[in-house]
C-alpha positions in Angstrom: 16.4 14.4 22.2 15.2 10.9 22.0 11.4 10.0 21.2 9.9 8.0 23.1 6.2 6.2 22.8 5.2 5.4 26.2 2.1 2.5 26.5 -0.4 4.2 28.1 -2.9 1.7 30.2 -4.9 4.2 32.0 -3.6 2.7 35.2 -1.0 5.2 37.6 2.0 2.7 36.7 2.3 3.7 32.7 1.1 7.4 33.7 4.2 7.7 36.3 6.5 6.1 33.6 5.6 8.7 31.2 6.0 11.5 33.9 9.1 10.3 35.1 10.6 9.9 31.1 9.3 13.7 30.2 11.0 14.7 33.3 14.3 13.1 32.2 14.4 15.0 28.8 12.7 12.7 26.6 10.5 13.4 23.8 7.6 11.4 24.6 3.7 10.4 23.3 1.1 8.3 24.7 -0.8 5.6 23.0 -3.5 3.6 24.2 -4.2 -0.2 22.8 -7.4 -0.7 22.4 -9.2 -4.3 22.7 -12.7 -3.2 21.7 -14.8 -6.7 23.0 -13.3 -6.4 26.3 -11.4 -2.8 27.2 -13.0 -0.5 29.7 -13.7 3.2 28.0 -12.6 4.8 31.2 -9.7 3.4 31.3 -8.7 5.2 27.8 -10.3 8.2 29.4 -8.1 8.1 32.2 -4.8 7.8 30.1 -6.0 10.5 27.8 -6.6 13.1 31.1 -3.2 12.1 32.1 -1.0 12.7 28.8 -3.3 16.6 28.8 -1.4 17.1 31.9 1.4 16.0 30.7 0.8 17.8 27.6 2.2 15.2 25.4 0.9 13.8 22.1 -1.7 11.0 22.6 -2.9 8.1 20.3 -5.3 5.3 20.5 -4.3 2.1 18.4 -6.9 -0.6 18.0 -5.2 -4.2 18.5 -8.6 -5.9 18.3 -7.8 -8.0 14.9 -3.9 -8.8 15.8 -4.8 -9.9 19.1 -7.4 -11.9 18.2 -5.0 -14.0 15.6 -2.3 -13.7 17.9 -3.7 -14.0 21.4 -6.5 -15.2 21.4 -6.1 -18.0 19.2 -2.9 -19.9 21.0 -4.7 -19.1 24.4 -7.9 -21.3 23.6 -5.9 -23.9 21.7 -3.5 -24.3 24.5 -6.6 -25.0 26.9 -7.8 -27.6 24.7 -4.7 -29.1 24.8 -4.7 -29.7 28.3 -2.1 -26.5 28.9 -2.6 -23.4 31.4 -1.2 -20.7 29.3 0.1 -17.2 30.9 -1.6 -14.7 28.0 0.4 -11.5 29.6 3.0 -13.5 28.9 2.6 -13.5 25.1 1.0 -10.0 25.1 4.3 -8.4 25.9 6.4 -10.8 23.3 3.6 -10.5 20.5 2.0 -7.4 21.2 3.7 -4.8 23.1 7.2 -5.6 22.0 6.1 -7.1 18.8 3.8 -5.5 17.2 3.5 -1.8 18.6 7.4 -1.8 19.0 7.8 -2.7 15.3 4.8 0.2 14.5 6.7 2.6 16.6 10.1 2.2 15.5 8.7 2.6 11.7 6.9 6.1 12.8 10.2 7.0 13.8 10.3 7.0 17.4 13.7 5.6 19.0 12.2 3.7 21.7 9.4 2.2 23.8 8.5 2.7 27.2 5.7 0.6 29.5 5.2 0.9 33.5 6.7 -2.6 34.2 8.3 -2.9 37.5 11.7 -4.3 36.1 14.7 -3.0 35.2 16.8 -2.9 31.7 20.5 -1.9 32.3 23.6 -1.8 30.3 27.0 -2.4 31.1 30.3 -3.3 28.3 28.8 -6.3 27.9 25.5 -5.1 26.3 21.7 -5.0 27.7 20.8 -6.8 30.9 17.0 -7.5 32.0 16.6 -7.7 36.0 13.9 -7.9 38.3 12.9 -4.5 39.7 13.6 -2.8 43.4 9.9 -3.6 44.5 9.3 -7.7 45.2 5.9 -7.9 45.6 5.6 -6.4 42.0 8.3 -7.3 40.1 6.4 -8.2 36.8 9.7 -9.6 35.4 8.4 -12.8 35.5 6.2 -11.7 32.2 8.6 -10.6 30.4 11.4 -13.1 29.5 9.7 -13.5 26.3 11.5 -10.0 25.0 14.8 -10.8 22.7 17.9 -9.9 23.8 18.1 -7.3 20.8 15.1 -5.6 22.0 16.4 -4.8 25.2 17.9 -1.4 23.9 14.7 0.0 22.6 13.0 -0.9 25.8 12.6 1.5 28.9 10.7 0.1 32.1 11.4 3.8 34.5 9.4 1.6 37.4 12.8 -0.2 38.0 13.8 1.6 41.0 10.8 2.4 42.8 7.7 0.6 44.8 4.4 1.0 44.4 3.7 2.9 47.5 6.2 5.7 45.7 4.6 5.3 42.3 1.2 6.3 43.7 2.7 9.3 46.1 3.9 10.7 43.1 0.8 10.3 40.6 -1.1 12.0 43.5 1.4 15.0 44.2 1.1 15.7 40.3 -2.6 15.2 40.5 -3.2 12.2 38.8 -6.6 11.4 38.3 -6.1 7.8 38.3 -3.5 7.9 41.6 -5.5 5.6 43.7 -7.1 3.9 40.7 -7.0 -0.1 41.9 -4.7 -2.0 39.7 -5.9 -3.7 36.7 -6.0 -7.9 36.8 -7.7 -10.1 34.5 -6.4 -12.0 31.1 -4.2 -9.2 29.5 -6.3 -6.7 27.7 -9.6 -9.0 28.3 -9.8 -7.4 31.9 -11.4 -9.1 34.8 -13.6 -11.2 33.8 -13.4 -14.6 35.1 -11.7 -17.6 32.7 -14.6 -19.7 32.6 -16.9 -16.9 31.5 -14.5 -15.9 28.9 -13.5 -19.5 28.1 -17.3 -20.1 27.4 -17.6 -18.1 24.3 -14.7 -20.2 22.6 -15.3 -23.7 24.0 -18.7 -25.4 24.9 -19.3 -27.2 28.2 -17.9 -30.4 28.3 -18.9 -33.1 30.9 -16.8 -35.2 32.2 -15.8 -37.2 35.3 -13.3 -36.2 38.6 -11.7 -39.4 39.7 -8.5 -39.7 42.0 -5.3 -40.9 42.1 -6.8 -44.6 42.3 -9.4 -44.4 39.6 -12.2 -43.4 42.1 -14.9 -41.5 41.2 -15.5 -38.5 43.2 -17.6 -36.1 41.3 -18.3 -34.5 37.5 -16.7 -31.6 36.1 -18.0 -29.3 32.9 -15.2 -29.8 31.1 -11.8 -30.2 31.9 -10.4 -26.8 30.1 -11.5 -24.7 33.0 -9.4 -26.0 35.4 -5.5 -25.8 36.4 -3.0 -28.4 38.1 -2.4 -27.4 41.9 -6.3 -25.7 41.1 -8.1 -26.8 44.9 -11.4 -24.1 44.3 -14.4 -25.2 42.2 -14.2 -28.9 41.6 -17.0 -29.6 43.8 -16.5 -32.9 44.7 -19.0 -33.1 47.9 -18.0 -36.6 49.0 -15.7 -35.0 52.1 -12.5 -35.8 53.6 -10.8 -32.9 51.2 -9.5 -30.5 50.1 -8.6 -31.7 46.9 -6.4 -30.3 44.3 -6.0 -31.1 40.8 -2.6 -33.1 40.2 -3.5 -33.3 36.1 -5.8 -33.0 32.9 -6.3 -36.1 30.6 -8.3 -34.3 27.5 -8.4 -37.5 25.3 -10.4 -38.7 28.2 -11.6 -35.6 29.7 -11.2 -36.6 32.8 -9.9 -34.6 35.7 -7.4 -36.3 38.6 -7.5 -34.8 41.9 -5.4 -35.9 45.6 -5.4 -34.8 49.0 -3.0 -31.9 50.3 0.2 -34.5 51.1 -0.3 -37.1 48.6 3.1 -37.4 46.6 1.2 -37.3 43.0 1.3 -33.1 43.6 5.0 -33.1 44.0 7.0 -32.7 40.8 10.8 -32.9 40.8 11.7 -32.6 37.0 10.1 -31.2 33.8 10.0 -30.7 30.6 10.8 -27.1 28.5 10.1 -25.4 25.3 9.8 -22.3 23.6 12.6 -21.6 25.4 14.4 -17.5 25.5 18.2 -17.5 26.4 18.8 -13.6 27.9 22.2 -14.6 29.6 23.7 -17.7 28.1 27.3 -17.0 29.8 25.2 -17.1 33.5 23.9 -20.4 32.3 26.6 -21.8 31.1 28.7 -21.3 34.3 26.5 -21.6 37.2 25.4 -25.1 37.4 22.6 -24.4 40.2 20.2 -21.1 40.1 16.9 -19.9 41.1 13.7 -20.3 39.1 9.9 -19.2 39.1 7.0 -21.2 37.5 4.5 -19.1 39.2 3.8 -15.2 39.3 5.0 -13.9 42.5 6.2 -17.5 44.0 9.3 -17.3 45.9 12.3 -18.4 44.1 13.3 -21.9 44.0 16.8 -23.7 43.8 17.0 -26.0 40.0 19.1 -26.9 37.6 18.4 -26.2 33.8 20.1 -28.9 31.0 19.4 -27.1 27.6 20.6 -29.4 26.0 17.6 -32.0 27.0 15.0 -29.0 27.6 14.8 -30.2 31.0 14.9 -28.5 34.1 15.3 -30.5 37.5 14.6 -28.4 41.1 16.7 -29.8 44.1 13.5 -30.1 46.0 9.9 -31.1 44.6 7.8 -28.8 43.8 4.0 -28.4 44.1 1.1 -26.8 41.8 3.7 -26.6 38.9 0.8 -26.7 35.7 2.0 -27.2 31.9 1.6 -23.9 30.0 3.0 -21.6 32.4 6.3 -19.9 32.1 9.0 -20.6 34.1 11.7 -17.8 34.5 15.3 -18.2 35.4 17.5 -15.9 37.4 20.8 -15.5 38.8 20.5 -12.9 41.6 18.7 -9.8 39.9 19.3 -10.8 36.9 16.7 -12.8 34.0 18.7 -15.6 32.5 15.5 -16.2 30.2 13.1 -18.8 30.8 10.4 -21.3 28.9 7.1 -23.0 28.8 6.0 -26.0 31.0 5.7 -28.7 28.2 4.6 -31.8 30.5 5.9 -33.1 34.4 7.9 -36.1 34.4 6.7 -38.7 37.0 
């Protein structure tokens, strides 16, 4: 029987998973990972209730020192770079499938298991990573981080179903957290808004909002709190808006905004790093494919040189921000993906 240590949220997405792997045979546990400035008790509460009906073995590990060196840590310094960063992002790769995989494997457990709606599959020519049945979750846009070699001691059993099924059955095994709303926020931080939790690591910085042309249009409180393609919050009251954010200058701290349909928002090539390779054989032989540089953003026609960390889209693109991920797929499947270093003009 294989042993399996299923990450445990408290949310009905990781309590189906570990339903649906006891049902299949498995020899499962729960653990719960515990952020202790940030995590909600309630949440560890409602995982526990559900591994007693399950009637599993439950554990809580406390992440709170490795996140904080790990997470924590790259997140702020990427802000005062200039950079959006995608934390989840980094959570799975460092924590979940870094850290806890590594602690599990050692306690002797033969794999890990998470409620991510993707899929992992295998066919003769290994492990695959695809995007999973439901659209308006797949969550495989977070995890292209994960090494091809880790793919085998992964198990995502959300693949094949939606939401609206995942709930059904949390409720008709009575689930105490079937209709629980779904958890948002900065990984394990919860929902607490960015500038608030960006607050406590860097200090209110004024600076000036000026546009395309050098005008001034307003002040901002530091240019870390805001996003490229960001249009809420910049409170620039001189009218004839919206405005959105085309870039950050930190050395200057200045913040450069345009109107809806001025050409500075459109971006037709970038530049790459940190860059994962699931399916180099896809890459290598299909010159055109789709990519995402936002969560749940449709797919988007591009070609990817690795050779020059570049990726060109046939079309420009708009609200593309340096520090997110951008994922590449062929059909279903995740070719890999990379970080946003910088636009090119």
């Amino acid at each position: 029987m294989v042993s399996v240590l299923v990450l445990m949220s408290g949310g009905v997405d990781s309590s189906v998973a570990a339903l649906i792997l006891k049902k299949l045979g498995y020899e499962i546990s729960g653990i719960y990972l515990n952020y202790t400035p940030y995590c909600n008790p309630q949440d560890e509460i409602d995982a526990r209730k559900v591994a007693e009906i399950l009637n599993i073995p439950f554990y809580s590990l406390d992440i709170t020192q490795e996140f904080e060196e790990k997470i924590i840590k790259y997140f702020v310094e990427s802000y005062k770079r200039g950079l959006t960063p995608n934390p989840d992002v980094f959570c799975n790769d460092l924590i979940k499938f870094g850290i806890v995989l590594e602690k599990a494997l050692s306690l002797g457990f033969e794999k890990i298991a998470t409620g991510h709606y993707s899929k992992i599959i295998q066919d003769k020519s290994g492990f695959h990573l695809l995007q999973g049945k439901d659209k308006n979750k797949d969550q495989s846009y977070f995890l292209w981080t994960i090494k091809k070699e880790k793919l085998e001691k992964l198990i995502f059993p959300l693949g094949d179903l939606t939401k609206d099924e995942v709930r059904k059955i949390a409720s008709e095994n009575n689930f105490p957290n079937a209709f629980k709303k779904g958890s948002s926020g900065i990984c394990f931080v919860g929902p607490i808004k960015l500038r608030d939790f960006l607050k406590n690591y860097l200090s209110p910085k004024e600076g000036l909002i000026i546009d395309t042309r050098g005008k001034i249009l307003g002040k901002h409180p530091g240019y870390f709190y805001f996003t490229e393609g960001q249009r809420h919050g910049l409170n620039i009251k001189t009218g004839g808006g919206p405005y959105y954010v085309v870039k950050k200058i930190p050395e200057e701290n200045l913040i450069v905004v345009a109107k809806q349909n001025d050409p500075a928002l459109l971006t037709k090539k970038i530049i790459i790093d940190e860059i994962n390779i699931l399916e180099p054989e896809i890459l290598k032989n299909e010159e055109i494919i789709q990519v995402r540089f936002r969560y749940r953003q449709p797919l988007v026609k591009a070609k990817v040189n690795l050779n020059e960390n570049v990726v060109e889209f046939l079309e420009p693109q708009k609200m593309i921000a340096p520090g997110q991920s951008i994922v590449f797929y062929f059909k279903d499947y995740v070719l890999g993906g990379g970080i946003i270093l910088k636009k090119e003009d």
